[in-house]
C-alpha positions as CSV (number, residue, x, y, z in Angstrom):
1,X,227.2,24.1,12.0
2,X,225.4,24.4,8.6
3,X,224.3,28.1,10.1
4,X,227.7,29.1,11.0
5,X,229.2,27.9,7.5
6,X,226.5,30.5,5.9
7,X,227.2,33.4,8.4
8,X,230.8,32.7,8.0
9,X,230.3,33.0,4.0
10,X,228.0,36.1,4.6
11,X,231.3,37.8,6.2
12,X,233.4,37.2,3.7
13,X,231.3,38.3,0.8
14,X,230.8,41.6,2.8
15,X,234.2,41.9,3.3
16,X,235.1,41.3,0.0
17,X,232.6,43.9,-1.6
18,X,233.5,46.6,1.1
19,X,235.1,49.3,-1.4
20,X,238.8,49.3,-0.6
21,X,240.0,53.3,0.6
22,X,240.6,55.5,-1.8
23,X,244.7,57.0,-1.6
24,X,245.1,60.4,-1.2
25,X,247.2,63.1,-0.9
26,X,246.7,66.4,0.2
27,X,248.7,69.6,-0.7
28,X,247.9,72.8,1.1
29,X,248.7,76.7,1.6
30,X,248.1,76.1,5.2
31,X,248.5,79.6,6.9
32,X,246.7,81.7,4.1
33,X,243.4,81.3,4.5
34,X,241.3,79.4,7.0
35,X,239.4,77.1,5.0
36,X,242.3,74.5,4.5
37,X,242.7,74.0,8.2
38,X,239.0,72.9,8.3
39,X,239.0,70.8,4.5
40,X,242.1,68.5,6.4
41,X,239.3,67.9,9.6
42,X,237.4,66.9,6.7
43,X,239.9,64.4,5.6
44,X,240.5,63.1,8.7
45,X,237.0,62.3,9.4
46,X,236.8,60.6,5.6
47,X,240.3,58.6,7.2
48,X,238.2,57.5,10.5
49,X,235.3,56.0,8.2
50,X,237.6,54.3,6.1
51,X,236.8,56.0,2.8
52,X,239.9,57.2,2.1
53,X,243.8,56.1,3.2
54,X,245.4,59.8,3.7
55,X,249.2,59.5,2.4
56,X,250.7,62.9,3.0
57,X,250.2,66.1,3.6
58,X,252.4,68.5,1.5
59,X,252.5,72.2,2.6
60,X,253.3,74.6,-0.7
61,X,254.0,77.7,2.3
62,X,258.0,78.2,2.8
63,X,256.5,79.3,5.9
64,X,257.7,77.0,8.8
65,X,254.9,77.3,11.0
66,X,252.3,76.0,8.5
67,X,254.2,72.2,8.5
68,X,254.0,73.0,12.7
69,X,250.1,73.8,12.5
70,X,249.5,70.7,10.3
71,X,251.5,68.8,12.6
72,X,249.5,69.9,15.4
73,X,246.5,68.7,13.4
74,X,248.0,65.3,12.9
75,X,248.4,65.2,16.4
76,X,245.2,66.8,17.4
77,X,242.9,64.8,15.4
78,X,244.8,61.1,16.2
79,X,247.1,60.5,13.2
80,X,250.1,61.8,14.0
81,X,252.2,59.0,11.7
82,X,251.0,60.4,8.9
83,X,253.7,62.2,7.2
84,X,254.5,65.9,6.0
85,X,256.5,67.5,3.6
86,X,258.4,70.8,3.3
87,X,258.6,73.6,1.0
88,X,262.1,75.7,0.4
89,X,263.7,77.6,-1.7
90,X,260.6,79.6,-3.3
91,X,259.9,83.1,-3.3
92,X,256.2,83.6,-2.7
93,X,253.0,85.6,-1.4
94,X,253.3,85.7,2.1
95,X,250.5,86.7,5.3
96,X,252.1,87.9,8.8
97,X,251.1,87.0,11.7
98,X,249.1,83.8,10.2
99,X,246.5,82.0,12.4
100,X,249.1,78.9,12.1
101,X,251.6,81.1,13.9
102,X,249.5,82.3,16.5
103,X,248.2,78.4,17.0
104,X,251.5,76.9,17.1
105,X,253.0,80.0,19.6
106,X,249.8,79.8,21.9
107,X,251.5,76.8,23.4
108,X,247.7,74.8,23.7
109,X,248.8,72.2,21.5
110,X,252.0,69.5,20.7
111,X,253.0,68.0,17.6
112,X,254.7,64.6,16.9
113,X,257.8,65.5,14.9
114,X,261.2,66.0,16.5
115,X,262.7,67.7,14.0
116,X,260.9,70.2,11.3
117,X,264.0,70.7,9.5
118,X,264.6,66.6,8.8
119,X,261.3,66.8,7.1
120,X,261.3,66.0,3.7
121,X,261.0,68.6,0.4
122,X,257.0,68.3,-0.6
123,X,257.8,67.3,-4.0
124,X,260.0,64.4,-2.8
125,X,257.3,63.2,-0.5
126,X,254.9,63.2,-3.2
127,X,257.6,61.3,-5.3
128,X,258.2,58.8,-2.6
129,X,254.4,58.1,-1.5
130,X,253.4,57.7,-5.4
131,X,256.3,55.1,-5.8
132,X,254.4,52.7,-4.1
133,X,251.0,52.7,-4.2
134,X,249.1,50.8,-7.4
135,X,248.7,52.4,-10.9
136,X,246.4,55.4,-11.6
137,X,245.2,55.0,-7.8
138,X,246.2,58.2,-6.5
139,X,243.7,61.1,-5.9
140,X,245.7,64.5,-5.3
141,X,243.8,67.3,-3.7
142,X,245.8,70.8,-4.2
143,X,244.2,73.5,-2.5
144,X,246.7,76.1,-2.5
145,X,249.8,77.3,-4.9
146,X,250.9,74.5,-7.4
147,X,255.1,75.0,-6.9
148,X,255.1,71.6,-5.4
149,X,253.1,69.5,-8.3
150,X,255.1,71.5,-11.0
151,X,258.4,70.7,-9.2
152,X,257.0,67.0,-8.8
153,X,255.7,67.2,-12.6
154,X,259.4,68.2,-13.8
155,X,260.6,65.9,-11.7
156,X,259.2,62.6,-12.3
157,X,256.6,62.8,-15.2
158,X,256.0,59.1,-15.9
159,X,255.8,58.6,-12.1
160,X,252.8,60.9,-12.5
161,X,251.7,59.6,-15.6
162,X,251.6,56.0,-13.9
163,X,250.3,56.6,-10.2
164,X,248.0,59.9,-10.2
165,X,244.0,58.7,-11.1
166,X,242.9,62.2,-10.5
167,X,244.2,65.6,-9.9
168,X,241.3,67.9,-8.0
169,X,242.5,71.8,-7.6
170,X,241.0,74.7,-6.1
171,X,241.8,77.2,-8.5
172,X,240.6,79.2,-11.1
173,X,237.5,81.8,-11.7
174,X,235.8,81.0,-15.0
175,X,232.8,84.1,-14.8
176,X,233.0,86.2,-17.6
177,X,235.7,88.6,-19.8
178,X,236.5,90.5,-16.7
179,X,237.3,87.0,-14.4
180,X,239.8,87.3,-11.8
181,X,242.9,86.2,-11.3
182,X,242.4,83.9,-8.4
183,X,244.6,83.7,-5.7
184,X,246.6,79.9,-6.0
185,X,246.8,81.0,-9.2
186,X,248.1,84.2,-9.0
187,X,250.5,83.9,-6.7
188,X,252.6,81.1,-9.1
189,X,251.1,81.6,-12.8
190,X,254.3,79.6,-14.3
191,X,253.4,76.5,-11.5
192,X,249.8,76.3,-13.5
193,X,250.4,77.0,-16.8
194,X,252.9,74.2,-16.5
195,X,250.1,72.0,-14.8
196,X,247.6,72.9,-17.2
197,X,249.6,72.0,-20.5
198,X,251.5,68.7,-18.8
199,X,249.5,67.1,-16.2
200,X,248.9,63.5,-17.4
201,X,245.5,62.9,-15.9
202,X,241.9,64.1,-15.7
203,X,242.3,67.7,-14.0
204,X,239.5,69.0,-12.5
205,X,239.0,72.9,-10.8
206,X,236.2,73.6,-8.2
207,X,236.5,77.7,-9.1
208,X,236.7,80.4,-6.9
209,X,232.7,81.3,-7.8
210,X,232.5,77.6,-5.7
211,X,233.5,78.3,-2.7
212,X,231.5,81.8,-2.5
213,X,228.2,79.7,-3.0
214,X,229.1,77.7,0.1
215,X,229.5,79.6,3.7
216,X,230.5,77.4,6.4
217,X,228.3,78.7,9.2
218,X,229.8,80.1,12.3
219,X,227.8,78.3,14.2
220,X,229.8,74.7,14.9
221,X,232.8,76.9,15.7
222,X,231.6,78.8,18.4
223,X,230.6,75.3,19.4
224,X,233.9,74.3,18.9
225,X,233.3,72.1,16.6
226,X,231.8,69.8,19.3
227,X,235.1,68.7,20.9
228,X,235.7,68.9,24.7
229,X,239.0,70.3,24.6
230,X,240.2,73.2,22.9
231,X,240.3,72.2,18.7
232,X,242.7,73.9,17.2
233,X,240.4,74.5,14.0
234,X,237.8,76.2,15.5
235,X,240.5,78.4,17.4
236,X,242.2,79.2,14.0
237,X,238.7,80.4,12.6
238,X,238.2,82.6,16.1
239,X,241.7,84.6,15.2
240,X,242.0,84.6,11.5
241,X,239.1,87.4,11.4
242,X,236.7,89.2,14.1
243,X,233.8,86.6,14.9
244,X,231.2,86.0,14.4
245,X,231.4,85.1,10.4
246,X,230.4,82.4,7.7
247,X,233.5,81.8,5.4
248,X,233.6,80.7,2.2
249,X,234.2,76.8,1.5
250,X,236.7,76.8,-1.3
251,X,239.2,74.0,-0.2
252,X,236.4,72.4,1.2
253,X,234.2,71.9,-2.2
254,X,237.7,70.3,-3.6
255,X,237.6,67.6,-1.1
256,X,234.4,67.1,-1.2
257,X,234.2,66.8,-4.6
258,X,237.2,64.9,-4.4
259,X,236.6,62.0,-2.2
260,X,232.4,61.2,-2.2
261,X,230.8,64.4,-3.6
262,X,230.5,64.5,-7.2
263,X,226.8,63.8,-8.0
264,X,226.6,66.8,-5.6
265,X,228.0,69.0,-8.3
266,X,227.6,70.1,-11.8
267,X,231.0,69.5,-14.3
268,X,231.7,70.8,-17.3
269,X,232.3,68.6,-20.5
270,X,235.6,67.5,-21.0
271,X,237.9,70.2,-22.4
272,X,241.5,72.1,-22.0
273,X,242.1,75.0,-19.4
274,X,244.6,77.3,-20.4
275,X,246.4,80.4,-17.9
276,X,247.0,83.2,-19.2
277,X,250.3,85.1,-18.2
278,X,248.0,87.9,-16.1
279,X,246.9,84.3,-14.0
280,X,243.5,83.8,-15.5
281,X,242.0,80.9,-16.7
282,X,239.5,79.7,-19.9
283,X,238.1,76.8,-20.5
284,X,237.6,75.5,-24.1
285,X,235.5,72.4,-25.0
286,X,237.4,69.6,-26.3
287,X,235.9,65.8,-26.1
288,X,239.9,64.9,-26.3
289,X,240.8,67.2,-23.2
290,X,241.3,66.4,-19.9
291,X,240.3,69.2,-17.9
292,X,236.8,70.4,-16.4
293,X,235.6,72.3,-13.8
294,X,232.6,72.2,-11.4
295,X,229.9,74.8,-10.2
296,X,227.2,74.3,-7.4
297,X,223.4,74.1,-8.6
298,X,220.8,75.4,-6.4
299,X,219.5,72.2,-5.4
300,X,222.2,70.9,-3.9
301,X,223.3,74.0,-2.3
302,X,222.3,73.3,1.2
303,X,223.1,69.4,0.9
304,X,226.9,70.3,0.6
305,X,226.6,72.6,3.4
306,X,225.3,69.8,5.6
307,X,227.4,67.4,4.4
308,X,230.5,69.1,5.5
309,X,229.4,69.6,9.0
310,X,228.4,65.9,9.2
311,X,232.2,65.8,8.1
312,X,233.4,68.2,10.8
313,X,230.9,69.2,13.2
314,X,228.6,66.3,14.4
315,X,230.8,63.3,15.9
């Protein structure tokens, strides 16, 4: 009996230590480029382990077939309860012919939802899912254009001010006088200018430069990603360009960074990002900023490569 009491206790302290998952929300230009499709597997696997409870998934495309694709992902990947959100009434930077169209019209694969016009506007969704989780809990990962958290921002600051721990974006290129104006940023400048000067929490950008350091290998999807029937991110990859190719990670190293990565990855000192009208962005040191952004050293180059396909790949 006096063994049982102690194994009994033994549970209990483990369960009580085990690190409670981390909230998240995801909000994506599915449709664009293929690396989101494969940063959500990503999530999905972090869901599976536990690490992380994934809220919603907010599409920033007024394209309907990117909430269909992600559906199909729910779906595909066993959470299909997890809930989606909309965009309308933007004019934006749109791709024909996107490897979410040619997913959802192939036919291969079902969604869950009944009804994609019932689905809720993204920047209610992310309204509704803050509103009741704890204060300063919330990790939002934004790896695409920033209409939804600007409309969100406008909407409901001290919502944002109270709920939102961190804000992770891809975004940004930060090398040199002659940077670019990268592509989520481009494509709605007043979105993150208004992020960049309002956003109540920490902000942190993994940079377009990010991404380019880290190739996903072609490998694993040629595999197909190790699943027996057809997955539906390895197909995407397989149409989006001519195989065989290693694309660069860039929505990837957000969540990543996001959820269990960030003694993987170098970080600026605290300062303020600003966007300039043209889309570009500079970083200014400022110990009473808020904003950072992260860069891949060479040492742990080839770590974050495996750790995202032990995050996709190996099962």
């Amino acid at each position: 009996m006096k063994r049982l009491l102690l194994l009994l206790v033994s549970l209990i302290l483990a369960l009580s230590c085990r690190q409670a998952p981390v909230p998240v929300i995801f909000d994506t230009d599915m449709g664009n480029d293929i690396d989101d499709a494969l940063a959500l597997a990503m999530l999905y696997r972090y869901v599976d382990e536990g690490k992380i409870d994934l809220l919603g998934i907010a599409s920033s495309k007024t394209d309907t077939f990117s909430v269909k694709y992600i559906d199909i992902l729910n779906n595909y990947y066993g959470h299909p309860d997890i809930p989606i959100g909309k965009l309308t009434g933007a004019e934006q930077y749109q791709r024909l012919h996107t490897y979410a169209e040619q997913m959802v019209s192939s036919g291969k694969w079902q969604g869950s939802v009944q009804d994609y016009d019932a689905l809720p506007e993204s920047a209610d969704l992310l309204k509704d899912l803050l509103s009741k989780q704890k204060d300063h809990s919330v990790v939002i990962v934004a790896v695409g254009f920033f209409t939804n958290l600007s409309r969100l921002l406008s909407s409901d600051p001290e919502l944002v001010k109270a709920k939102v721990k961190s804000l992770v974006l891809m975004a940004g290129d930060f090398e040199g006088p002659e940077r670019s104006a990268e592509h989520n940023v481009r494509y709605d400048i007043p979105a993150t200018q208004h992020i960049c000067r309002e956003w109540p929490s920490e902000v942190v950008l993994s940079p377009f430069k990010v991404g380019l350091d880290l190739l996903y290998p072609v490998g694993p999807i040629l595999e197909n990603l190790k699943y027996e029937s057809p997955n539906p991110v390895a197909e995407a990859y397989k149409v989006y360009k001519k195989m065989p190719y290693d694309r660069p990670s860039w929505d990837l190293s957000a969540v990543l960074y996001a959820v269990d990565g960030k003694d993987l990855f170098e970080e600026t000192e605290a300062g303020v990002i600003r966007v300039d009208d043209e889309g570009k962005t500079w970083f200014e040191a400022d110990k009473n900023g808020k904003h950072s952004y992260i860069s891949v050293p060479e040492s742990s180059r080839q770590t974050i490569i495996d750790r995202y396909l032990n995050l996709t790949y190996e099962k």
